[in-house]
N, C-alpha and C positions, 0 to 999 in steps of 0.2 A: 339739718335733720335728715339721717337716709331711713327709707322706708324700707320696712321687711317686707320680701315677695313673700308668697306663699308657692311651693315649689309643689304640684301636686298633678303632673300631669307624666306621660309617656312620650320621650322623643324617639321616635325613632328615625337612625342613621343608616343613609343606604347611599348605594352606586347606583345611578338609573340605568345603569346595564344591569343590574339586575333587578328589576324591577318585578317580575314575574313572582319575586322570592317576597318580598314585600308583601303583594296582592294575598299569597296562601300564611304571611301571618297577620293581615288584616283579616281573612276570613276566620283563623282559629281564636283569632279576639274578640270577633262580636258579640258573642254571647256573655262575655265578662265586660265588653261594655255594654251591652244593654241594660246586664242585670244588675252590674255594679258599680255601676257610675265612672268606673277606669274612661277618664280622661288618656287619648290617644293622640300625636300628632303628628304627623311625617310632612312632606311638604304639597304634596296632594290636595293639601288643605287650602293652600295658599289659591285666590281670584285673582281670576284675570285683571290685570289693572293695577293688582297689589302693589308696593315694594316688599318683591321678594328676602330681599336680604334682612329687611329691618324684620317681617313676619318670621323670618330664623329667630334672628337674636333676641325677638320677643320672647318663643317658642321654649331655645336654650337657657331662657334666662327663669323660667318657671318650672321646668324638668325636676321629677324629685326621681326618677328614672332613664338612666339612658339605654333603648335598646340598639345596639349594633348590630350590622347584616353583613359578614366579615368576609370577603373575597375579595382573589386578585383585584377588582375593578372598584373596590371600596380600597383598596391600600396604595392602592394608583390614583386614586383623585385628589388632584391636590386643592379643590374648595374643600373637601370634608378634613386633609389634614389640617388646613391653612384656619379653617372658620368655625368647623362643628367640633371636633376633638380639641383643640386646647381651651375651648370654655367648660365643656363636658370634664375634662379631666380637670382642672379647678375645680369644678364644683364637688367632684366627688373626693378631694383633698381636704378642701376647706369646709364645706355645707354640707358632708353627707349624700350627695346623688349616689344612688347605687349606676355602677357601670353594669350592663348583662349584654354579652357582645355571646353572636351565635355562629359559630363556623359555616358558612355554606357551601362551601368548597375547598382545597388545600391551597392551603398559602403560605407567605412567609411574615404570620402573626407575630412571631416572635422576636422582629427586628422592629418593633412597635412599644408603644407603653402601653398599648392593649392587653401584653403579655401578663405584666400584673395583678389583672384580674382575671376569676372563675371564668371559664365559659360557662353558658349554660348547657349544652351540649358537649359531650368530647372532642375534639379539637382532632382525633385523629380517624374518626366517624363521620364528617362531613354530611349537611344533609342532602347532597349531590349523589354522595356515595348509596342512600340508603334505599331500600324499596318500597312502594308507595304505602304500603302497611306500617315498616319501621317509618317513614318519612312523618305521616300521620302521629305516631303515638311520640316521636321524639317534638313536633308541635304543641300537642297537649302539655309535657311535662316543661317545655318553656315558658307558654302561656302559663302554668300553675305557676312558676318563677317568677314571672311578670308580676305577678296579680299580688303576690306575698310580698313584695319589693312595693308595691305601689298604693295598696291599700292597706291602710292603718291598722294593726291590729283588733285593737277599741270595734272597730266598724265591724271586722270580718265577727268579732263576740258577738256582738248583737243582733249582727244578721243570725247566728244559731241560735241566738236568744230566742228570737222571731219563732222558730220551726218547730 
């Protein structure tokens, strides 16, 4: 008898060389997790003492969202080709995972099965490229992307129901 997961969380996929880029879209999440339950998980999460790997493949394996943080130093790592992208790409084949990979720099995305999917940002706008105003507002309209990807419809109604 196999057991249905329920897939209702946010992965997010990053280089820890860029880590810095992580931190500014964990800040522009908080407020959509506080207020709205967006379950969030990157590896940050993971204690001291853990087994890391197995806390991944827990992680990947309840994703109803993958978010990607897409630069040279994420398409050069070969744990995230090797461990986080081909369960991520299953799932969003087979189970529905929406993929939302976010340009932060120029790269060569396109020699990937990244390619396949929207960015949520343009791809030829990086958000390296942009200035701390654009930087800012192109955050907000990912997070809105995020959030529409990962919270149910039904909820987001009723939450206006609520107001």
């Amino acid at each position: 008898m196999s057991e249905t997961v329920t897939r209702n969380q946010v992965f997010i996929s990053y280089s820890h060389h860029d880590q810095e880029w992580l931190t500014k879209l964990q800040k522009h999440l908080k407020p959509m997790i506080r207020n709205q339950n967006l379950l969030v998980w990157d590896d940050t999460k993971i204690q001291a003492g853990a087994k890391w790997r197995q806390e991944i493949e827990n992680a990947l394996a309840v994703a109803k969202v993958a978010v990607l943080l897409v630069s040279p130093d994420f398409l050069a790592s070969d744990f995230i080709a090797d461990n986080e992208l081909p369960p991520l790409l299953d799932a969003a084949e087979a189970q529905g995972l929406t993929i939302i990979w976010i340009p932060l720099s120029f790269s060569s995305y396109e020699e990937t099965e990244i390619e396949k999917y929207q960015s949520a940002h343009p791809p030829n706008q990086p958000l390296d490229s942009l200035n701390s105003a654009q930087e800012n507002k192109a955050w907000m309209d990912i997070c809105k992307k995020i959030k529409a990807a990962a919270v149910p419809q039904q909820k987001i109604e009723k939450i206006f129901s609520l107001c």
